[in-house]
N, C-alpha and C positions, 0 to 999 in steps of 0.2 A: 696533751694526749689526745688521741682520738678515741671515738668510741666507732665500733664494728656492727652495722647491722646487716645479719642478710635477707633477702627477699628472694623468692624461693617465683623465678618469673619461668613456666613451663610453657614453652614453645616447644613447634616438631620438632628444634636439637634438641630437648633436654638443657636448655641452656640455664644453666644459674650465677647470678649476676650477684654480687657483694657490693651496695652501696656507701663508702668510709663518711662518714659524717666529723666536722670541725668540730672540737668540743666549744669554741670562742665564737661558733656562729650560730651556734642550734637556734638561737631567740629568730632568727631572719625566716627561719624556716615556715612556710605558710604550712594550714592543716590538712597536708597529703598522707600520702600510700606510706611516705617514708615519717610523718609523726606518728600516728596510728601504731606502726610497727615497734618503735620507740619505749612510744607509752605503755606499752603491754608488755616490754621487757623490762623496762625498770624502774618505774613507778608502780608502787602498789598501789592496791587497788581496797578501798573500803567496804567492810561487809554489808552497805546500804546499797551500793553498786553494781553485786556479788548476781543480782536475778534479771541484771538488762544491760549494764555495759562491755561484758565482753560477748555478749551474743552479738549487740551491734555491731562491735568495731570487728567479730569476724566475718559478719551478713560485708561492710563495707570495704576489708580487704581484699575480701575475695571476688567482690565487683572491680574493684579496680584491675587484683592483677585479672579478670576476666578483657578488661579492655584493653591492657597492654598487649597481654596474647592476641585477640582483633586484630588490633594495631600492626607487629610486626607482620601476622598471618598477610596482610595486607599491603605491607609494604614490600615482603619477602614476592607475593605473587605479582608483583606489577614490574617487579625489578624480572622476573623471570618474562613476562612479557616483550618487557623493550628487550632482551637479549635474542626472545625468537624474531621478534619483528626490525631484524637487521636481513639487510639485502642477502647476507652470506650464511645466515642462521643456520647450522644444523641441529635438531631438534635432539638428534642420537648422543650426537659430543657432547651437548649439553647436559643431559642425562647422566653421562657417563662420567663426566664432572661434576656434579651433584652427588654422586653416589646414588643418590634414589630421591624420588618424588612422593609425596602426602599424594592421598586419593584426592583431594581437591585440586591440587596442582596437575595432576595427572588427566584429568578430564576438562583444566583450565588448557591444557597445552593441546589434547583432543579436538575441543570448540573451536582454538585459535586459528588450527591445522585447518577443520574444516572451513571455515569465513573465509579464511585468506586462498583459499581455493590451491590448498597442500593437502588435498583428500589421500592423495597417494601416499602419501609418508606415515598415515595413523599407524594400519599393521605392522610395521616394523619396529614404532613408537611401542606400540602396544605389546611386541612380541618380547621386544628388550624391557618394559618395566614387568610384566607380568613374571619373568623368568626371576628378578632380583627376589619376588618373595611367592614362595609356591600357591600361598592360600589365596594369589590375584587370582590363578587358574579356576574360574567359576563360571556357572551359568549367567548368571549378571552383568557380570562383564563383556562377557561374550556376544549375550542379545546386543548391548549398548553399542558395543564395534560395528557389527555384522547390521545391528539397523541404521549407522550411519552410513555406513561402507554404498548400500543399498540406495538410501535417499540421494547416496552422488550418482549412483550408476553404475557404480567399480564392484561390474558381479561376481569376474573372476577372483578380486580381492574376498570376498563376501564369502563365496562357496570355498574359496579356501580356509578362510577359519573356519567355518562352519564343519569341515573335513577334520580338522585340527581339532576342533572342539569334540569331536566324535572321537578322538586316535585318543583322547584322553578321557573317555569313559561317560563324560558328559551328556545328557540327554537332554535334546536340543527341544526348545519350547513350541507354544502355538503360535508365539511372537514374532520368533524366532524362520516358522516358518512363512509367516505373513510374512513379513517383510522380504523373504529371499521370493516369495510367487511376484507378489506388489514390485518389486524391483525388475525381474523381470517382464513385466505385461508391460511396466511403464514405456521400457524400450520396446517393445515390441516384438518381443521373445517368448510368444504367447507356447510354444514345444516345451523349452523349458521349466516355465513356471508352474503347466498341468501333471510336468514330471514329479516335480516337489510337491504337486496336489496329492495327487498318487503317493508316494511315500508317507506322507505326513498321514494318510487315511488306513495304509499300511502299521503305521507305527502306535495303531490305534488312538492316533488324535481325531479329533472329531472337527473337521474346518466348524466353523462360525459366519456368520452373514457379514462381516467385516471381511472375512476372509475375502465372499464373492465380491464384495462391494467394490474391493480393488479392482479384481479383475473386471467388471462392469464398466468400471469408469475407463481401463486400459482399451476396451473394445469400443467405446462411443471416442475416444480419440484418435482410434486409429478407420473411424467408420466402419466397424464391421458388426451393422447391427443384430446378423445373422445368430452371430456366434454368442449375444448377448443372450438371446432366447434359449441357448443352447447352454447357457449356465444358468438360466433362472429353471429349467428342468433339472438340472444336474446338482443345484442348490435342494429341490423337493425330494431326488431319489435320496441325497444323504440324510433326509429328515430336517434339512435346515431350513426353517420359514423366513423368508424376507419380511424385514422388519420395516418402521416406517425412514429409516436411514436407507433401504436399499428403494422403496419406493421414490422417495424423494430422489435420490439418485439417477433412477429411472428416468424420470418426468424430466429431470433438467437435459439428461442424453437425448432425450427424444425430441424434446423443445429446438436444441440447437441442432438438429440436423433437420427440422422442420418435418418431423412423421407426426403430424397433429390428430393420425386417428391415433397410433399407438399411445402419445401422449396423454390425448383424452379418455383413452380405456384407463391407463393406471392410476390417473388422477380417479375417475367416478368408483374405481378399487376401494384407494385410499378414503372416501370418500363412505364408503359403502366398512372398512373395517373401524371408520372414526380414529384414523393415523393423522400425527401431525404434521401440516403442512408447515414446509417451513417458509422465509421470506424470500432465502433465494429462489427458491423453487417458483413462489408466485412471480417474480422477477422473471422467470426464464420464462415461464406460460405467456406472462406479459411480453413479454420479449419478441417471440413465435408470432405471436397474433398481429404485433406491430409490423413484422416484417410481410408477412400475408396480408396486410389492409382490411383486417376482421374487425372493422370500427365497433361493432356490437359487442361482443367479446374482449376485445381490448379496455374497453370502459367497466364493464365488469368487474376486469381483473384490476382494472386499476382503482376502485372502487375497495374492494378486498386490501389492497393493497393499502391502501389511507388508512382503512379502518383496525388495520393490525398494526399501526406506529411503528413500523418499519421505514428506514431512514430512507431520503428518496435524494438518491446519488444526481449531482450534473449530467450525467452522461445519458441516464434513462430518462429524466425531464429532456433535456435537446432533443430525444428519440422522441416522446409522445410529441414535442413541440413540431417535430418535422413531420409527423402522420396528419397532425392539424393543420399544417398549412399544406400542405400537398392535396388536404381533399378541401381548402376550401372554408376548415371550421375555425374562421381566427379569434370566435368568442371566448373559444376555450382556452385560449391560451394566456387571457388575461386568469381566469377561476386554476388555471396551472401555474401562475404566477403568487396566485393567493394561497395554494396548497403549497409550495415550496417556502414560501415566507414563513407558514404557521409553524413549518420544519426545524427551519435552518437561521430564517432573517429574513432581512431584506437585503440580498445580496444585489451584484448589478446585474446577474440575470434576472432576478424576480423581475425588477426595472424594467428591463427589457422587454422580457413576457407581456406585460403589461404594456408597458409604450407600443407594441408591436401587434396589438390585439384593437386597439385605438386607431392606430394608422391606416393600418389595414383595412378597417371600416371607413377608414375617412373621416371619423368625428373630429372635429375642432372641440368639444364638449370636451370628448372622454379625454384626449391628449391635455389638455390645459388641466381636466382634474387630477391627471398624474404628475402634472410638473408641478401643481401645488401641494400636492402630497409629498414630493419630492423637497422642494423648498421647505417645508415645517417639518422635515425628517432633518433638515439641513445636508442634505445629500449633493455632493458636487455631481457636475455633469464630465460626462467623458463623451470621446468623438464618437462610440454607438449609440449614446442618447440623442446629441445632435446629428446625427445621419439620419437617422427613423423619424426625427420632424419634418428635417429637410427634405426627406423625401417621400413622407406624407406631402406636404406640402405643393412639389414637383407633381404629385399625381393629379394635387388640386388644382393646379393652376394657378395656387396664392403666390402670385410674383412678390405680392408688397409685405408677406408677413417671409417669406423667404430670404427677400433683401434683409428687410430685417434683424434676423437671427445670424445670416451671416455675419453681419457687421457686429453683433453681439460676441461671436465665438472670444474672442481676445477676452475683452469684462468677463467673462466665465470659465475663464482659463481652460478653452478646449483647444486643445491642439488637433488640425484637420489633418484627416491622410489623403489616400489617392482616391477613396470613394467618395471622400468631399469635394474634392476637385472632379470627379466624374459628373456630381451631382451638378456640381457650376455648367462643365461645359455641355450636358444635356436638356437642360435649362436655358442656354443660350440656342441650340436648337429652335427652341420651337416660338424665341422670341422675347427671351429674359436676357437683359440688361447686366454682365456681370462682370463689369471692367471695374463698379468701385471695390468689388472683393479682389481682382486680381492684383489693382493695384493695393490696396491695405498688405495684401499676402508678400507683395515684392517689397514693400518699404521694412516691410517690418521680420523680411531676410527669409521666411517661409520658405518661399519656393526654390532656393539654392539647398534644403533639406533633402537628404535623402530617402528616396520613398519607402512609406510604408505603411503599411496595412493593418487598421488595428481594431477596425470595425468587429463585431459580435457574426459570426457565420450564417447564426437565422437570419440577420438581416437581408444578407445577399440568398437567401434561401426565398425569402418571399419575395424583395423586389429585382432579385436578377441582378446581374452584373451592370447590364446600363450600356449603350451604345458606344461611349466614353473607354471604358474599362475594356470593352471585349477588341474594341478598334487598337487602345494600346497591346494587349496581348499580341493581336496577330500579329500588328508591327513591328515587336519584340522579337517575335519567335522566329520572323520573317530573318533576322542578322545572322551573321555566324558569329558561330561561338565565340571566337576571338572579339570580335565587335561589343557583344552582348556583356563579354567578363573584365574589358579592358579600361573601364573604367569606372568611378562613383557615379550611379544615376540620381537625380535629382529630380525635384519635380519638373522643375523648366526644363530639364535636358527630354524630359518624356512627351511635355508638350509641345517642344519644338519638334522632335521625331513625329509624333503624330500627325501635327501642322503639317509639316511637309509631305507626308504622305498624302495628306485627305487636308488640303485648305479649309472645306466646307464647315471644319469641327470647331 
């Protein structure tokens, strides 16, 4: 015989599953969901037992079937994923064959649409599941649509539900209408979005400094900084104070369009109401002053900046890195090497910074104290670390520590590019000896490599391109196209082109 247990597994079907159990197996059975269920049907239970074992074992069935429901919830929505994410997928049929979607499913299939850049197909998605059950027709829903609709840009889709959402009695929020003004400024439909400013003030909503904040930001993108002033009044006649969200806001529009009075008025504001500043913000002031050459100001802020542990990105160190070498201050760029490290590590720009702060000077000192710093960090060398010796070196006129390290590259597994070979034949200019590197580079198949470029950008930022490198450019540029694309360039093949043009190289 068998014995009949059911387990009552409630998924979005309503599904209920009967597991039949062998009566000649039951011993095999480990202690699951399906003994549990067992024991409690036909085994009594002793009155010693009667105040804690069926509390448990219902605290334990109902966790499990808890994870079975997970489980399928989970496997049901992934199988609906690979069905939309077929090349022919329609999202309606699909639907349509489902009979209906869970709300999770429903805004699983919403997200999909949007990612995969099917924004166009939500409202229809949307139009056919909300119709399947009356009580989808809500304000919630509606905001959720009409603010995604928005963040693609699809305003005619947007103002139509938002139409729809009104034909059905629905009173459309403050969210609701942020998002249709913000949609609009984004493009640049600044008529539009002050329409639905207007209405929404009508409909006795009260905008909010979010509200303007949008539109602030839609004016400094599109540079109209006119009209920005023209909503920080229009934000005071509603009674609405700019908060330190819209100031910050402010300071960073002003910052990248370079208006450093306005800038500096709203900062000594903020300053003056004790709003807080935020990181990006000090970033963009920092930013402004870099690009102006306000070396006094600029340190200042970068200063601020350190001291608020705000993370200090590659892309703003390379900027202060190029303000200091363009004016000349390449001490700093070693103490900006150390400030990135205290950050982040010791990455190979820190490296850099450092080797490049040394060079620059000329010191043989400070250069040997960074390669040994380097060495008891165990840090290998790459072709930016050996260029910036090298051509420390080159400036020194140390022929005999230059041969040297060339002949080193190999034992320290650097692979040279075309600024190393620049370095050689500039070098030979002015009376260095560099046919034992040319030959080592030929034997050992180098020079049939093709070229490339893998030096660090500050380096060619502070020593220039090099007589070498600027002489291959023109040469290059000199071919036609056909010439230039027609085949693998190598290095030999570039310093034969150059040879022949200018022997003297």
């Amino acid at each position: 015989m068998e014995s009949v247990i059911s387990l009552h597994l409630h998924n979005n079907n309503n599904t209920h599953c009967k597991v039949r159990l062998n009566k000649n197996k039951k011993n095999k059975l480990t202690h699951n969901r399906v003994f549990f269920a067992k024991t409690l049907i036909r085994k009594p239970i002793s009155c010693c037992c009667l105040s804690s074992a069926p509390s448990l074992d219902y605290h334990s069935t109902k966790h499990t079937t808890l994870l079975v429901e997970s489980y399928h919830e989970h496997q049901a929505l992934n199988a609906l994923i690979q069905r939309l994410n077929k090349k022919v997928s329609c999202p309606l049929q699909i639907l349509q064959h489902d009979g209906d979607w869970t709300k999770d499913h429903f805004w699983a299939v919403i997200r999909f649409l949007k990612n995969s850049s099917r924004s166009r197909q939500i409202p229809q998605v949307f139009d056919m599941w909300k119709n399947i059950e009356k009580s989808r027709i809500n304000e919630f829903n509606y905001q959720k649509i009409i603010g995604m609709l928005c963040e693609e840009g699809l305003m005619e889709e947007a103002v139509r539900a938002f139409q729809e959402m009104e034909g059905f009695a629905l009173k459309p929020s403050l969210e609701i209408y942020n998002s249709i003004i913000h949609g609009y400024s984004k493009i640049g439909k600044f008529n539009e979005a002050l329409l639905f400013l207007n209405e929404m003030k009508e409909m006795n909503l009260s905008p909010q400094s979010d509200t303007y904040d949008g539109l602030i930001q839609a004016y400094g993108k599109y540079k109209m900084y006119d009209e920005i002033d023209m909503c920080l009044k229009m934000m005071k006649l509603d009674g609405c104070s700019p908060d330190h969200i819209t100031y910050n806001l402010l300071i960073q529009e002003f910052a990248c369009a370079g208006l450093l009075k306005r800038m500096e008025g709203t900062y000594k504001s903020m300053l003056t109401k004790r709003m807080h500043l935020r990181s990006s913000t000090m970033v963009a002031i920092l930013d402004a002053y870099m690009n102006f050459g306000m070396l006094d100001k600029m340190e200042k802020f970068y200063k601020r900046l350190l001291n608020s542990r705000t993370p200090l990105k590659e892309d703003l160190v390379r900027k202060l890195a190029e303000v200091y070498i363009k004016n000349y201050m390449f001490s700093r760029l070693d103490d900006l090497g150390d400030d990135l490290a205290s950050r982040i590590g010791r990455t190979e720009l820190v490296w850099c910074l450092r080797l490049l702060s040394h060079a620059c000077l000329l010191s043989h000192r400070g250069i040997d104290s960074v390669v040994r710093e380097m060495e008891s960090a165990k840090v290998r060398w790459n072709v930016t670390t050996a260029n910036i010796i090298l051509l420390a070196y080159l400036k020194m006129k140390d022929f005999k520590h230059l041969r040297v390290l060339l002949s080193e590259l190999p034992t320290r597994h650097v692979k040279p590019d075309i600024v190393t070979i620049g370095i050689l034949y500039d070098a030979r200019r002015i009376g260095f000896d560099g046919t034992g590197a040319l030959e080592m580079w030929r034997r050992i198949g180098f020079l049939s490599k093709t070229v490339e470029i893998n030096t660090d950008p500050l380096v060619l930022a502070v020593y220039g391109k090099g007589h070498f490198l600027r002489y291959c450019e023109e040469v290059y540029s000199s071919l036609e196209p056909y010439s230039r694309e027609k085949k693998r360039w190598t290095y030999q093949n570039l310093i034969d082109l150059v040879i022949k043009h200018n022997e003297r190289i």
